[in-house]
C-alpha positions as a Markdown table, in Angstrom:
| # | Residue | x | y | z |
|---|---|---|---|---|
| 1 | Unk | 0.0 | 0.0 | 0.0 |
| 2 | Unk | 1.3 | 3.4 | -0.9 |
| 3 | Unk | 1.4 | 6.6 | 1.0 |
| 4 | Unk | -0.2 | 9.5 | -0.8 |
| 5 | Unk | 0.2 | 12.7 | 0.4 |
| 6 | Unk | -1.4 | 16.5 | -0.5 |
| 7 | Unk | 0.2 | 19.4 | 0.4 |
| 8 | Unk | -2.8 | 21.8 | 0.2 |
| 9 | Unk | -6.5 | 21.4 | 1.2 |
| 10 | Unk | -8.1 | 23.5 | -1.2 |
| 11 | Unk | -10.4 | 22.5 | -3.9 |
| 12 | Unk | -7.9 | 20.9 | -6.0 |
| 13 | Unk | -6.2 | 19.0 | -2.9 |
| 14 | Unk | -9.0 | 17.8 | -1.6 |
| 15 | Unk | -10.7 | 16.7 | -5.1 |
| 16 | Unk | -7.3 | 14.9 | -5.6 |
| 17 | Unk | -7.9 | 12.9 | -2.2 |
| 18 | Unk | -11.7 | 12.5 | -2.5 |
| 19 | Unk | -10.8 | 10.6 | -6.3 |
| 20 | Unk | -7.6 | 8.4 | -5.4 |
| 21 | Unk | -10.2 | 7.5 | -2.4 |
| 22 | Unk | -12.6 | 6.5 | -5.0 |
| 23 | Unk | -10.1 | 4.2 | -6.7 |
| 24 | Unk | -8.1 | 2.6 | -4.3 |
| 25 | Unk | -7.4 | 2.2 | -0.8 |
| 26 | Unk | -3.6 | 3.7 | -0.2 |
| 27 | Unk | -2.8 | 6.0 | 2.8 |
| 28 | Unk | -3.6 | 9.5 | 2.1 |
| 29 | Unk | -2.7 | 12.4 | 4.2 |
| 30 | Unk | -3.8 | 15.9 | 3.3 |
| 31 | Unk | -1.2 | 18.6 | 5.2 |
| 32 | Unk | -2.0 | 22.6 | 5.4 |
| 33 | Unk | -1.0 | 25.4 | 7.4 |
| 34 | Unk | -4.0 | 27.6 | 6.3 |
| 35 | Unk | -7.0 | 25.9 | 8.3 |
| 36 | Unk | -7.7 | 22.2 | 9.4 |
| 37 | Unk | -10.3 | 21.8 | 7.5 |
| 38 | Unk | -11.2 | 22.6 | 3.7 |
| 39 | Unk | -13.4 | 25.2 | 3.4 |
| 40 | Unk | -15.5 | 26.8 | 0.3 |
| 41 | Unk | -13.5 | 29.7 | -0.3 |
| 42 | Unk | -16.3 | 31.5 | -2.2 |
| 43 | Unk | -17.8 | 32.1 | 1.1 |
| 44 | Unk | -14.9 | 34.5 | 2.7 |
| 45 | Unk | -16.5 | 37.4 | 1.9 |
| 46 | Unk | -19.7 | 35.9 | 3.4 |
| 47 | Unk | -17.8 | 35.8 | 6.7 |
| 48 | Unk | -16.1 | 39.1 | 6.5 |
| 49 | Unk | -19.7 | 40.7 | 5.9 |
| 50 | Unk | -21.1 | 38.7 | 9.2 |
| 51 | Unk | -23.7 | 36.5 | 7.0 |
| 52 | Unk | -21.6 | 33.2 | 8.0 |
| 53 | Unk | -19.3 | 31.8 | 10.4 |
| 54 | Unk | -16.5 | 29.7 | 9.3 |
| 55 | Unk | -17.9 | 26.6 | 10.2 |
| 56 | Unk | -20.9 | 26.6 | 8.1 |
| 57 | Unk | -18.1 | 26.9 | 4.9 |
| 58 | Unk | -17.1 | 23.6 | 5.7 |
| 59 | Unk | -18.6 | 21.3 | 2.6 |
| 60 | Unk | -17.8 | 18.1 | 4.5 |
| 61 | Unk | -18.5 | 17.3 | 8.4 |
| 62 | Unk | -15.6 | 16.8 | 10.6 |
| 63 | Unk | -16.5 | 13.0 | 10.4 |
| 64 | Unk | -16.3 | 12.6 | 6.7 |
| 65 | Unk | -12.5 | 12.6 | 6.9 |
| 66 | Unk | -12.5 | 9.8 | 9.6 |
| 67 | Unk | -15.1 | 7.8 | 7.8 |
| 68 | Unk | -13.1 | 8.4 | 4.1 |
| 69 | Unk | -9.6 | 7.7 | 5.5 |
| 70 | Unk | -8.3 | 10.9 | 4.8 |
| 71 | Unk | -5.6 | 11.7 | 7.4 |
| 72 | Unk | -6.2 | 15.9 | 7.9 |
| 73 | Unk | -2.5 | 17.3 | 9.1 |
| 74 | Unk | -2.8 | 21.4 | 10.3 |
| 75 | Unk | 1.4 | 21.6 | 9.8 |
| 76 | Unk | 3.4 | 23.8 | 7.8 |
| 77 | Unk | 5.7 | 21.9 | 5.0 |
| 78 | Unk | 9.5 | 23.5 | 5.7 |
| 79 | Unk | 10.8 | 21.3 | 3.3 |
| 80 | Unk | 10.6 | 18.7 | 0.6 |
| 81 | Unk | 14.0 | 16.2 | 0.1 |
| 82 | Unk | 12.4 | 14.6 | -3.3 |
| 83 | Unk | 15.7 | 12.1 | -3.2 |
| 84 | Unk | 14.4 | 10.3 | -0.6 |
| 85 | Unk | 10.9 | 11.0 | -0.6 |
| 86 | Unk | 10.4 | 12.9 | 2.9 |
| 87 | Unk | 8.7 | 16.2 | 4.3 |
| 88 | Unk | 9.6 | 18.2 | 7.1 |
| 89 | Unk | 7.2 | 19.7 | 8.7 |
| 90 | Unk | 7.6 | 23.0 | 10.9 |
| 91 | Unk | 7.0 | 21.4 | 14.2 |
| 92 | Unk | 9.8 | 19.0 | 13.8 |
| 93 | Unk | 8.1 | 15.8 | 12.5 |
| 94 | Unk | 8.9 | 14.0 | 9.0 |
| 95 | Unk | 6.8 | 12.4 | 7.1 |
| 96 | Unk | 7.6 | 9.6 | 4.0 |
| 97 | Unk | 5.6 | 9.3 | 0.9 |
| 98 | Unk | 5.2 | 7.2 | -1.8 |
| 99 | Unk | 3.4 | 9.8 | -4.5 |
| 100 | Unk | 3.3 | 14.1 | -3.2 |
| 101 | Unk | 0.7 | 15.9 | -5.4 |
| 102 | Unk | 1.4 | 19.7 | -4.6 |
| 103 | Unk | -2.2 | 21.5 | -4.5 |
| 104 | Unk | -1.0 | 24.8 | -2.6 |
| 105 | Unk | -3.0 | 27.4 | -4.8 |
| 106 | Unk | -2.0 | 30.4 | -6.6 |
| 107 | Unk | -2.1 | 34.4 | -6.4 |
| 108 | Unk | -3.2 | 36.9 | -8.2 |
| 109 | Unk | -1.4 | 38.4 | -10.7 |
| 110 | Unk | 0.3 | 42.2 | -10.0 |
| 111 | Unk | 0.8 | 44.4 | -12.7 |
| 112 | Unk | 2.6 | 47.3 | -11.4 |
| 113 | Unk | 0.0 | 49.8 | -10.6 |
| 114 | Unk | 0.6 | 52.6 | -8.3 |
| 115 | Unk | -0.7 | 51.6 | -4.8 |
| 116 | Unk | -1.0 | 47.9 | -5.3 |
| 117 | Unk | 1.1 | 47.2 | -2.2 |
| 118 | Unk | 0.3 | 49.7 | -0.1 |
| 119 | Unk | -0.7 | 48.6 | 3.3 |
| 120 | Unk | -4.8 | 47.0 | 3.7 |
| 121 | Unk | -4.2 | 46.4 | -0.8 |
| 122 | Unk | -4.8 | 42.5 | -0.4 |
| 123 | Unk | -6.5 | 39.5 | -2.1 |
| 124 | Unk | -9.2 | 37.1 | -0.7 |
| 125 | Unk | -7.5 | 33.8 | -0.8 |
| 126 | Unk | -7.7 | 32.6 | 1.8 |
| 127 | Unk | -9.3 | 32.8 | 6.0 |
| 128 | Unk | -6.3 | 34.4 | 7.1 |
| 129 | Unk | -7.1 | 37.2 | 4.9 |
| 130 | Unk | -10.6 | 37.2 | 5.7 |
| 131 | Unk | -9.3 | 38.1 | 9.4 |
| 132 | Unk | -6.5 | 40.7 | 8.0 |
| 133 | Unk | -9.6 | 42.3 | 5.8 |
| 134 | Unk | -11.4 | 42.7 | 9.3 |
| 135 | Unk | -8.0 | 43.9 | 11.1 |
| 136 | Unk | -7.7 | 46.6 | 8.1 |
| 137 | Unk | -11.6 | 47.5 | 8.3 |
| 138 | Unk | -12.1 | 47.6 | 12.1 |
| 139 | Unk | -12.3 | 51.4 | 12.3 |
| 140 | Unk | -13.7 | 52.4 | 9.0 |
């Protein structure tokens, strides 16, 4: 049995665990540093504006993971020694895989506009910017 693991719990990390799932029955372990859970990410600006709470973003119940064999790690990957097929994580611990699909998203583009990095200029990617949006917003 092989040991599968994500880096990433977006939509295309977690699609990638939900079909290998589907078509066999190896080890599969989903690491992200963002949240411990995937969430709907069209929703952030629902929970900046106060219509939802993070929880109700959550597309899957906590026991769905269990129940699916999906190993959920909330760790940051530090580094990857392709060689011989190990992660370190920030916390100390390595982990050994077999297959690493890397599912870690993307930004926006920039363009060089005046202003585009000023201080509170920011995209929605992800629920630590939904809580830097309300940091910026707080007094407005």
């Amino acid at each position: 049995m092989r040991h599968i693991i994500i880096i990433g719990n977006g939509i295309s990390g977690i699609t990638a665990a939900r079909n290998i799932r589907k078509k066999s029955s190896d080890n599969i372990t989903v690491i992200s540093s963002e949240t411990e859970h995937f969430f709907s990410r069209t929703a952030l600006m629902y929970i900046y504006m106060g219509h939802m709470k993070y929880e109700h973003t959550k597309p899957y119940e906590d026991w769905f993971w269990k129940k699916n064999r999906i190993e959920l790690v909330f760790n940051h990957v530090e580094s990857v020694d392709a060689q011989s097929k190990k992660l370190l994580l920030k916390h100390g611990k390595t982990l050994t895989y077999d297959i690493l699909i890397i599912a870690t998203g993307s930004k926006s583009n920039k363009f060089g506009w005046p202003g585009q990095d000023l201080k509170g200029v920011m995209g929605m990617y992800g629920k630590p910017d939904v809580d830097l949006l309300e940091t910026y917003s707080a007094n407005l």
